[in-house]
C-alpha positions in Angstrom: 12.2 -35.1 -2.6 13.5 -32.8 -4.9 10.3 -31.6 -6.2 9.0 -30.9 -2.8 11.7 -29.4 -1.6 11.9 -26.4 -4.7 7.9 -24.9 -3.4 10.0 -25.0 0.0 12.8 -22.8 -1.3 10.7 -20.4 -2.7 8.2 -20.6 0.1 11.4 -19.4 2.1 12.4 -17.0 0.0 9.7 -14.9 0.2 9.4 -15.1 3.6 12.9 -13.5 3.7 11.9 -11.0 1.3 8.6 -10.3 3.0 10.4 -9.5 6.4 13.2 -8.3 4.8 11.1 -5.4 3.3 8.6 -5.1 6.7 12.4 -3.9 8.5 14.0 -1.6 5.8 10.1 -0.3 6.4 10.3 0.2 10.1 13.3 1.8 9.3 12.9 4.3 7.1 10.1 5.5 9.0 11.8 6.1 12.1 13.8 7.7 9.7 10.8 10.6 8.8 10.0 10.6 12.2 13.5 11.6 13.1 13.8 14.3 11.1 10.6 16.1 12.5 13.2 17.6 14.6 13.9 19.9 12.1 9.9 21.1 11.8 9.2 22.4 15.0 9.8 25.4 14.6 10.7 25.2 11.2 14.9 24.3 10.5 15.7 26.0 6.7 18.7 25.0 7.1 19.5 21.7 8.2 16.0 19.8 6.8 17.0 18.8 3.1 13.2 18.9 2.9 12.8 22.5 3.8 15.5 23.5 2.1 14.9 26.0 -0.8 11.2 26.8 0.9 11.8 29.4 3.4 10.0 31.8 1.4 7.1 29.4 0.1 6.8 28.1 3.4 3.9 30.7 4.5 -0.3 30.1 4.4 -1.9 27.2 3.1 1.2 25.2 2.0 2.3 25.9 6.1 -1.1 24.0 7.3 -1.0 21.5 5.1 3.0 20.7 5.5 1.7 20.2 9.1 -1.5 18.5 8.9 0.3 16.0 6.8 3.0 15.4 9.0 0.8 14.1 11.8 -2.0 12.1 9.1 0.4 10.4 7.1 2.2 8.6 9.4 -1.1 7.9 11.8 -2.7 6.8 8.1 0.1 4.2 7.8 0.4 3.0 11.6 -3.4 2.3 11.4 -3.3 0.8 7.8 -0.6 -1.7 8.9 -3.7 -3.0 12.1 -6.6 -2.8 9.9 -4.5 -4.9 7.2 -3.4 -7.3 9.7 -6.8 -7.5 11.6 -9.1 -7.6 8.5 -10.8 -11.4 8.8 -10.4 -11.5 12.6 -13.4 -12.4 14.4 -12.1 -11.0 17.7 -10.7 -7.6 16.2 -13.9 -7.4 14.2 -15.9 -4.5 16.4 -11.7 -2.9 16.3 -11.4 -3.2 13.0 -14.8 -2.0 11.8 -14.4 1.2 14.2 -11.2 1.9 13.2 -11.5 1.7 9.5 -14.3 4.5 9.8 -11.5 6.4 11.6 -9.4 5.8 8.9 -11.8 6.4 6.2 -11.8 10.3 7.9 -8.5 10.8 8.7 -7.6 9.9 4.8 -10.4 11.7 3.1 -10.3 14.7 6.0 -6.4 15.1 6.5 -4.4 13.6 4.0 -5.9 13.3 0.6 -6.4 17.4 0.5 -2.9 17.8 2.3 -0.9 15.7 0.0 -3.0 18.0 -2.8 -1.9 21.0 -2.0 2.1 20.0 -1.5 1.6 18.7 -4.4 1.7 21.8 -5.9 4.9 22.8 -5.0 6.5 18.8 -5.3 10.1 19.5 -6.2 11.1 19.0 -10.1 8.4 20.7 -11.6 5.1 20.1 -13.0 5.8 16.2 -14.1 6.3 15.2 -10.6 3.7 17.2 -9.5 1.3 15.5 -10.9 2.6 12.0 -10.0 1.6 13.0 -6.4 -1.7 14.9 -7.4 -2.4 11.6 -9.2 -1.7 9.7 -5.7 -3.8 11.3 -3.3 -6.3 11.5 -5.4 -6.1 7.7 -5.8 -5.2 7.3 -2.3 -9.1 8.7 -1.4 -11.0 6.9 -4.7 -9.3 3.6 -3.3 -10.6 3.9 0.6 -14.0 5.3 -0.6 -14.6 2.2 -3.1 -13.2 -0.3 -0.3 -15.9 1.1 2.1 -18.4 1.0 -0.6 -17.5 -3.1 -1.2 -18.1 -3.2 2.8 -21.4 -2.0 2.9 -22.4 -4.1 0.5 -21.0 -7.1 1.9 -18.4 -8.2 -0.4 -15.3 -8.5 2.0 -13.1 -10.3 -0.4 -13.5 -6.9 -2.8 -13.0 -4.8 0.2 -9.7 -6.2 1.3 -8.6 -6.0 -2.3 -9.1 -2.1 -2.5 -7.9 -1.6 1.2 -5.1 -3.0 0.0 -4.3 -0.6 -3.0 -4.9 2.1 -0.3 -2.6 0.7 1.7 0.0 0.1 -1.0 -0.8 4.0 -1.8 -0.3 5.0 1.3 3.1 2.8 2.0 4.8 4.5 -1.7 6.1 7.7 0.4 8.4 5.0 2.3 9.7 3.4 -1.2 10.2 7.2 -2.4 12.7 7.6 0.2 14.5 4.5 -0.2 14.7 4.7 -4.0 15.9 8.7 -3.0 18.5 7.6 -1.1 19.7 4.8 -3.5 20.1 8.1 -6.2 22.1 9.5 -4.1 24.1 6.9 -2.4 25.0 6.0 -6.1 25.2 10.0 -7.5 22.7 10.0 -9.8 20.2 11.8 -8.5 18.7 14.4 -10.7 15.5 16.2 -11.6 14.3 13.4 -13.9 15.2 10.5 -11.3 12.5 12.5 -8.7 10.3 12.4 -11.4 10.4 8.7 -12.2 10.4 8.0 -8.6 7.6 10.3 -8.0 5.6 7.7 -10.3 6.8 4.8 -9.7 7.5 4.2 -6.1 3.3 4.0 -6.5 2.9 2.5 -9.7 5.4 -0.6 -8.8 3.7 -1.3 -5.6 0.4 -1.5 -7.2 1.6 -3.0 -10.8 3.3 -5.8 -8.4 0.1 -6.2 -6.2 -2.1 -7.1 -9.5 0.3 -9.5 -10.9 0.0 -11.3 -7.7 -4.1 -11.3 -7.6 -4.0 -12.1 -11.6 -1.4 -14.9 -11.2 -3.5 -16.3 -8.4 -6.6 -16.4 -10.1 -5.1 -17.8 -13.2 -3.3 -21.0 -10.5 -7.2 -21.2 -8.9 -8.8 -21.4 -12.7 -6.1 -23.9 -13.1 -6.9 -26.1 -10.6 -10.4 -26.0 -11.5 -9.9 -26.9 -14.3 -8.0 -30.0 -13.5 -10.8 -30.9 -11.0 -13.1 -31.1 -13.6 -11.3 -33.0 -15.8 -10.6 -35.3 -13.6 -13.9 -35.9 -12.1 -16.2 -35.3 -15.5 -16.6 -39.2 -16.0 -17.6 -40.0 -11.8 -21.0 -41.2 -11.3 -22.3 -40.7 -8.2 -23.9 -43.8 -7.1 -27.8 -43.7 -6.1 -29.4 -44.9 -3.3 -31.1 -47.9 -4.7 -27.1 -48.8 -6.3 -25.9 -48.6 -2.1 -28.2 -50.8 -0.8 -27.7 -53.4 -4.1 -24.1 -53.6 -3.2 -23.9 -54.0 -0.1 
């Protein structure tokens, strides 16, 4: 009883942190959607995002500030069906229609957005190229996940949608690590730089522990099958009919 009942616990436990996370999620989304208020027309003042940028604000920085706002959050919205739909024989046609969408609307819209705000990330050049670093990921990721498609490896596709995914989620876990900083007053020029590399790095570091430790309980179990089954003899035809 006690044995089965510890798989249970944990079982539970990270259901509660799995839904846990999906809300603070939803949350903090609504959150950047809220505070679009503040971007049309442009608010210097009251958007801590804006702030400091009134005079940077101007050409190709502008368009790309904007294009962003509308791809990233359509990238995520559609990421979060084409994860959940993936393997879905009756969303198959959806999914498969989509994920070309999505394939565009990353490589198109926010791959050479995030790029060039990039360049002008807050905290200086170290920070500035944690987020190059990301979007250029965030397009290597979705191009190799449509190349595993094409050639008919879903399992490999799924894995690299997944990174995208992951890349495309870190903007969410940047603002909640942000606010933690300073909730807690320690928010500084060198905490936006960490978290300008880690709230991707973490996501993706976690999400390869899990496939490795998975791998390593399948090879496992394997292994025990074979062990276990190395001395059965499969009895022949002939040996059926003499024993019955």
């Amino acid at each position: 009883m006690e044995q089965n009942a510890h798989p249970n616990r944990s079982g539970q436990l990270i259901r509660v942190l799995f839904w846990g996370g999906v809300i603070v999620s939803i949350k903090v989304f609504l959150a950047i959607l809220y505070q679009y208020r503040w971007y049309f027309p442009a608010d210097f003042d009251a958007s801590p995002f804006l702030a400091g940028r009134r005079f940077s604000f101007v050409g190709l920085y502008r368009w790309a500030f904007y294009l962003h706002l509308f791809a990233g959050p359509a990238a995520l919205m559609l990421g979060t069906f084409l994860l959940f739909s993936g393997g879905k024989p009756r969303w198959r046609r959806v999914h498969r229609t989509l994920g070309k969408t999505q394939c565009a609307l990353i490589g198109l819209m926010v791959v050479p957005s995030g790029l060039v705000m990039s360049l002008q990330a807050y905290a200086g050049p170290i920070a500035q190229l944690g987020f190059i670093v990301q979007s250029i990921l965030t397009g290597a990721t979705i191009l190799v996940a449509v190349s595993f498609v094409r050639a008919g490896n879903l399992a490999a596709h799924r894995r690299w949608a997944t990174r995208c995914y992951l890349l495309l989620w870190s903007p969410l876990l940047l603002r909640v690590v942000a606010g933690l900083m300073i909730v807690s007053n320690l928010e500084s020029e060198w905490t936006y730089r960490l978290n300008a590399w880690l709230s991707w790095l973490v996501p993706l570091a976690v999400y390869e522990w899990v496939l490795i430790s998975s791998r390593a309980e399948m090879r496992s179990k394997n292994a025990v099958l074979r062990f276990l089954f190395a001395d059965a003899k499969i009895p022949t035809p002939a040996e059926n009919r003499s024993t019955a």
